[in-house]
N, C-alpha and C positions, 0 to 999 in steps of 0.2 A: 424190886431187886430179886426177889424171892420168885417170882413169876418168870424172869429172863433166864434165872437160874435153873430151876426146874425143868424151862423148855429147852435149852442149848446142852445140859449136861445129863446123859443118859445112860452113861456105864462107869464104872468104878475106872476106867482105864484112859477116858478123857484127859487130855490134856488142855489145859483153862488159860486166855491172857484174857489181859484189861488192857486196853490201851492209853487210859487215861484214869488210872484209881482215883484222884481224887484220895477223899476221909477213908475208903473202901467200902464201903455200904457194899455195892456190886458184888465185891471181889468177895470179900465175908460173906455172903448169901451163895457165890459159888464154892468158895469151902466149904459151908456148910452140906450143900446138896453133896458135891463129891464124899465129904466122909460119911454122911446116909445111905452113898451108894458102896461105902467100904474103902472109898478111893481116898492110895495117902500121896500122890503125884502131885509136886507143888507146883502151886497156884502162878502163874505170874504174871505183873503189872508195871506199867509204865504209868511216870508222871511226872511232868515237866517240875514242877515245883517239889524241890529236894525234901522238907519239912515235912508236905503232906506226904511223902514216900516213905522218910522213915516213921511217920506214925502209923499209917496201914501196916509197915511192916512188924510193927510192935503189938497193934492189936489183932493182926493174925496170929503170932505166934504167942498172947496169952491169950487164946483161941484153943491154942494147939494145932493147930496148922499149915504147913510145911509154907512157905512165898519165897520167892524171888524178887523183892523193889528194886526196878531201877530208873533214878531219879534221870532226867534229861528229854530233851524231844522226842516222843515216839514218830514224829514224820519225818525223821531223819534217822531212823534207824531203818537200814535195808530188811526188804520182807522177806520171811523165808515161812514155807510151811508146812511148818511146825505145832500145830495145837487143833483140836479136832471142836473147841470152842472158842469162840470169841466174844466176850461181852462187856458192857458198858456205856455209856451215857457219855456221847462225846462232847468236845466242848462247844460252845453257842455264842461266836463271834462275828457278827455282822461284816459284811465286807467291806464297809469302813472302818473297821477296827481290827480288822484283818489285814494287818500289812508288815510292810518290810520281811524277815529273814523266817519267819513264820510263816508269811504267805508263799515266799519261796519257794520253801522247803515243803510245805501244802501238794503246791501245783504244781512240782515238780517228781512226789509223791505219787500224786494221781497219772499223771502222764507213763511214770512205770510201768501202770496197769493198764493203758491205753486210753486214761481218760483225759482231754483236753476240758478241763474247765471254765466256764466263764467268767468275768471279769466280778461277776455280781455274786459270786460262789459265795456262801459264809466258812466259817470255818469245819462244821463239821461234815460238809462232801467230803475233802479227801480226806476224810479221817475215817470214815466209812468204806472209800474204795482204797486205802493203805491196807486197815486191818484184814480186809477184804485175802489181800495178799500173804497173809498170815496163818490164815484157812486150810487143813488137807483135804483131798478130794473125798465129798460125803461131810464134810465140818459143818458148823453151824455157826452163824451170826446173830446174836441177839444183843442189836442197840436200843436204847430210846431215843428217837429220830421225831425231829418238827413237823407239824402239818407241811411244811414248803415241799417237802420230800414230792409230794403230792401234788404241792399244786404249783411252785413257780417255773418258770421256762427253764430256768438256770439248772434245775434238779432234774433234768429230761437226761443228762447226761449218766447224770447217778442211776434214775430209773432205769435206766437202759444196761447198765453194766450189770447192776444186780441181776436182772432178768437175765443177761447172758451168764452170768459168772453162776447165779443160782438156781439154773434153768432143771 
């Protein structure tokens, strides 16, 4: 956390999302780096599950640190960008268990950004080329991403975008 933190956030005037907080580990580690760097610009975070949203947002701010949770789909929120970092550990849902209005909303996500995914996608491609879209020009991405990134056929799509989008 501390490590994606450190590389992604580099001036007090960053602006920080999460696209999936989770407990916020992430999100709490780029607080912290931002107020190191004097930065009080809140943090914010998406996560589908409402509970985990408002406990990150409780324990950011007996942190003392500014957040914005909001609970709901982040692949169904349209991209705009807005934040000169992006981090987080997206979620790891095999593409069998990747379906219905999830998946939808996924690959219909990714296709935004001109990536057609394949059948065999797990869940966290388009969550990687979403927040992708979220990004300003010169921003930074820092996920924790699977070895598959690398080696399956299905993630040639992902390789490729990023080299374009991160070139």
């Amino acid at each position: 956390c501390e490590f994606i933190a450190e590389w992604a956030i580099r001036d007090a005037a960053d602006t920080v999302m999460e696209p999936s907080c989770g407990d916020g580990a992430i999100l709490g580690a780029a607080a912290r780096r931002s107020q190191s760097l004097g930065g009080s610009v809140p943090v914010v975070g998406y996560e589908l599950h409402a509970d985990s949203a408002r406990l990150t947002e409780v324990n950011l701010a007996k942190a003392g640190y500014p957040a914005s949770i909001r609970a709901g789909d982040f692949l169904a929120v349209p991209p705009s960008a807005a934040f000169t970092a992006v981090v987080g550990n997206p979620p790891y849902i095999r593409y069998q268990g990747f379906t219905g209005e999830a998946r939808a909303n996924g690959l219909a996500a990714a296709l935004t950004q001109g990536v057609r995914l394949s059948k065999l996608a797990s869940s966290w491609a388009p969550f990687v080329i979403h927040a992708s879209g979220f990004i300003t020009a010169g921003g930074r991405l820092g996920l924790v991403l699977p070895a598959e990134l690398l080696s399956s056929n299905y993630a040639q799509e992902v390789r490729d975008f990023l080299l374009r989008r991160f070139a």
